[in-house]
C-alpha positions as a Markdown table, in Angstrom:
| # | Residue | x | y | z |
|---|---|---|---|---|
| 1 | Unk | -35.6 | 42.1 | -15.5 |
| 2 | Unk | -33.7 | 39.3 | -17.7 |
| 3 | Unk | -30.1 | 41.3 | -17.4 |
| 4 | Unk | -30.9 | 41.3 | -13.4 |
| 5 | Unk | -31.5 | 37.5 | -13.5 |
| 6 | Unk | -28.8 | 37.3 | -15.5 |
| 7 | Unk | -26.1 | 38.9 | -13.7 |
| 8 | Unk | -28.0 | 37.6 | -10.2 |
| 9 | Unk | -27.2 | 33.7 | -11.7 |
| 10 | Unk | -23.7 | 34.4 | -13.0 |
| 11 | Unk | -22.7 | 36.2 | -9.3 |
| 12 | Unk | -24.1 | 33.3 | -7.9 |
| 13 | Unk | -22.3 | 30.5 | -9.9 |
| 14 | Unk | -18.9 | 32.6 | -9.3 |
| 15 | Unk | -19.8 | 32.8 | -5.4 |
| 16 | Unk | -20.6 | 28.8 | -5.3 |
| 17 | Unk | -17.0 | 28.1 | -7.2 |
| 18 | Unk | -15.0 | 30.4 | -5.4 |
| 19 | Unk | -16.2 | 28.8 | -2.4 |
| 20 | Unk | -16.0 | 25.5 | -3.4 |
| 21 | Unk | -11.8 | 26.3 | -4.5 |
| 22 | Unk | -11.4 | 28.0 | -1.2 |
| 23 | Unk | -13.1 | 25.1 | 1.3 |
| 24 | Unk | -10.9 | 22.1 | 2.1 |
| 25 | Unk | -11.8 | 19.1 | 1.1 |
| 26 | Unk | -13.1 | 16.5 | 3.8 |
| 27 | Unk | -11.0 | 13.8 | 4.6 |
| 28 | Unk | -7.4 | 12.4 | 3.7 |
| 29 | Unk | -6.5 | 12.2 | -0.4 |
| 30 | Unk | -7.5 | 8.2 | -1.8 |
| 31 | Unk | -4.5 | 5.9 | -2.5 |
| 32 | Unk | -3.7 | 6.1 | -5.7 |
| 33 | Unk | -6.0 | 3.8 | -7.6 |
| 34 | Unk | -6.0 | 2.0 | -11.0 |
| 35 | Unk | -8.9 | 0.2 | -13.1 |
| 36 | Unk | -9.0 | -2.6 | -10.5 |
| 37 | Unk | -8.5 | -1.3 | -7.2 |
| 38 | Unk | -5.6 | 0.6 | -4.6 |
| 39 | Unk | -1.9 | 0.1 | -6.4 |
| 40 | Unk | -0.1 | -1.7 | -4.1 |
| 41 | Unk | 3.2 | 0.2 | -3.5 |
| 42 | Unk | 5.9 | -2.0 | -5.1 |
| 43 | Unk | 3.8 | -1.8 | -8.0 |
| 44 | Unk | 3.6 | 1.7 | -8.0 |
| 45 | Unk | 7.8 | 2.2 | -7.0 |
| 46 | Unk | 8.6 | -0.4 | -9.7 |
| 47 | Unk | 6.3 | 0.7 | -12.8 |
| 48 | Unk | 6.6 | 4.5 | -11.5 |
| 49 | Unk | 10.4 | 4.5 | -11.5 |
| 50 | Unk | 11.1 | 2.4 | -14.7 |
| 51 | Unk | 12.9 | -0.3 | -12.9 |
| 52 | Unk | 14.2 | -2.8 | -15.2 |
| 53 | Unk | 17.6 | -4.7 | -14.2 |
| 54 | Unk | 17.0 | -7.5 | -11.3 |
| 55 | Unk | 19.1 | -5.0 | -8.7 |
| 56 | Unk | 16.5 | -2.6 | -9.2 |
| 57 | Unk | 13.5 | -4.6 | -8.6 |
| 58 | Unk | 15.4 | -5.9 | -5.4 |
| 59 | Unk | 16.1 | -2.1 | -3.7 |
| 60 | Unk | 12.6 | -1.3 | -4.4 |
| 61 | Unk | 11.5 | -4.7 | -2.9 |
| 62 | Unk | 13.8 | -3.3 | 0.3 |
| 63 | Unk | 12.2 | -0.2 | 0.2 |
| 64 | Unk | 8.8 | -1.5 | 0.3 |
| 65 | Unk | 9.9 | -3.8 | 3.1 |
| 66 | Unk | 11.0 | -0.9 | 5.2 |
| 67 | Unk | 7.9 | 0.6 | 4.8 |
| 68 | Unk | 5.5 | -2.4 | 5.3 |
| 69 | Unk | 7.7 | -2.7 | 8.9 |
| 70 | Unk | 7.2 | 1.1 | 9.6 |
| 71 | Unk | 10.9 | 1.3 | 9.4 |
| 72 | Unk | 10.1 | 4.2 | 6.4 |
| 73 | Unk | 7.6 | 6.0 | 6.5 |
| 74 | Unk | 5.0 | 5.7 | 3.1 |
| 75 | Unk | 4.5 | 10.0 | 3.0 |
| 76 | Unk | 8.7 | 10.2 | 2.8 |
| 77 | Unk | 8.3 | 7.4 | -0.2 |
| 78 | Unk | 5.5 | 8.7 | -1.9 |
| 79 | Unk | 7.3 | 12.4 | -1.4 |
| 80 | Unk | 10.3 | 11.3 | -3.3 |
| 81 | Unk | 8.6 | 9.3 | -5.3 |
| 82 | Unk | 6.4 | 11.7 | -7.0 |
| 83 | Unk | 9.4 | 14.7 | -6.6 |
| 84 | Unk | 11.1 | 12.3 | -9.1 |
| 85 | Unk | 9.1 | 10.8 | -11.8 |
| 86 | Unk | 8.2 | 14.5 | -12.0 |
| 87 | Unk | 11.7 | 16.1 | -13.3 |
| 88 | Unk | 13.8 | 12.8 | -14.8 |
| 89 | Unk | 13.7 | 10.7 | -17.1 |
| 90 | Unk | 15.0 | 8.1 | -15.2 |
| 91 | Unk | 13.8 | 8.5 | -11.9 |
| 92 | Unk | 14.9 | 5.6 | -10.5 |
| 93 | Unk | 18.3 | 6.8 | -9.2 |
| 94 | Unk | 16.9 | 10.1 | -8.2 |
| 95 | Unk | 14.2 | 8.7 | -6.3 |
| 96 | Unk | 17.4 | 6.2 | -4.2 |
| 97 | Unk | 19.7 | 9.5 | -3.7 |
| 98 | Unk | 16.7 | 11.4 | -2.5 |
| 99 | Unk | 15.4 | 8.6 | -0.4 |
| 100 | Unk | 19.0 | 8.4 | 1.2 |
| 101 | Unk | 19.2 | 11.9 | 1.8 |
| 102 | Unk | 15.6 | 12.6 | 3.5 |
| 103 | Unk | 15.8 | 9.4 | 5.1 |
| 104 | Unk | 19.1 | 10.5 | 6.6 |
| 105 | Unk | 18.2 | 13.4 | 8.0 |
| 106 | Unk | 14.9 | 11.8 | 9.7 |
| 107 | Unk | 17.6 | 9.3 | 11.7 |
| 108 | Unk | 16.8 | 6.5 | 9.1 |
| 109 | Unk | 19.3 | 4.7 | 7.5 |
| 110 | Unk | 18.4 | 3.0 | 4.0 |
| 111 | Unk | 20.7 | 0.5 | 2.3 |
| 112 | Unk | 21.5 | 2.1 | -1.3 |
| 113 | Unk | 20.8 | 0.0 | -4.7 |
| 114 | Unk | 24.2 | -1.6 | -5.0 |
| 115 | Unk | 23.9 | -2.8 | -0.9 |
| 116 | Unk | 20.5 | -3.3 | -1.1 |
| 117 | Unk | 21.1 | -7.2 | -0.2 |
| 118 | Unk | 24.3 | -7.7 | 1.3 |
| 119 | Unk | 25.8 | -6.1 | 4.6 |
| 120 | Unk | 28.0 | -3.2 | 3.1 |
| 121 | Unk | 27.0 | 0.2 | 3.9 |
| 122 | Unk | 24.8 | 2.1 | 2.0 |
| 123 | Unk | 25.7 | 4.3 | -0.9 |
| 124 | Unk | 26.6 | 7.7 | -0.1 |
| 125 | Unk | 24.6 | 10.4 | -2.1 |
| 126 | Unk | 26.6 | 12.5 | -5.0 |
| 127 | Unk | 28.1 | 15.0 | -4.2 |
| 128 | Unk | 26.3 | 18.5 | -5.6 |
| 129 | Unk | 22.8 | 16.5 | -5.2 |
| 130 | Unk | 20.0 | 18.3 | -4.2 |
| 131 | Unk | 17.1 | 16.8 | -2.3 |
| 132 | Unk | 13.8 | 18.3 | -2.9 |
């Protein structure tokens, strides 16, 4: 009788996570959040991508701009985003030749770091990159 309860409990338990894994969850994934609330994006570019010289803070002020217009999407940022503080050390100037590159290809043109003020055009991506 106890090895029947037993092994009755432990299917059950299996059943319930198995189902739980295989079930979508309900609604769209939370922003991503820290102790005091949503991070707002140019946080999250700025700390995230280890900016640090004044030319950096400005492309990623540019890039949050484009985003607050709806000129850039946010899922294409926070795709690249996350594709590059995952592999580099210095994500930064992945995350702008990625950006370039998938924003490209979308029919979006986004200045590059150097052009991120002025009226040049945009830096062109290395040559051998690869975009995620």
């Amino acid at each position: 009788m106890q090895k029947r309860r037993t092994l009755l409990l432990g299917l059950l338990g299996m059943a319930a996570t198995l189902l739980g894994a295989l079930l979508p969850a309900r609604g769209a994934a939370p922003p991503p959040s820290g102790a005091n609330g949503p991070i707002d994006l140019r946080d999250m570019l700025t700390k995230g991508l280890k900016a640090r010289r004044p030319v950096e803070f400005r492309y990623l002020n540019v890039v949050a701009d484009m985003v607050d217009t709806g000129d850039l999407p946010v899922s294409l940022v926070h795709g690249t985003f996350f594709w590059a503080r995952q592999r580099y050390d210095r994500p930064l100037q992945y995350f702008q030749q990625a950006l370039h590159v998938r924003a490209k290809r979308i029919g979006i043109e986004v200045p590059g770091m150097d052009s991120a003020l002025s009226t040049t055009r945009p830096t062109p991506p290395t040559p051998g990159f690869t975009v995620p």
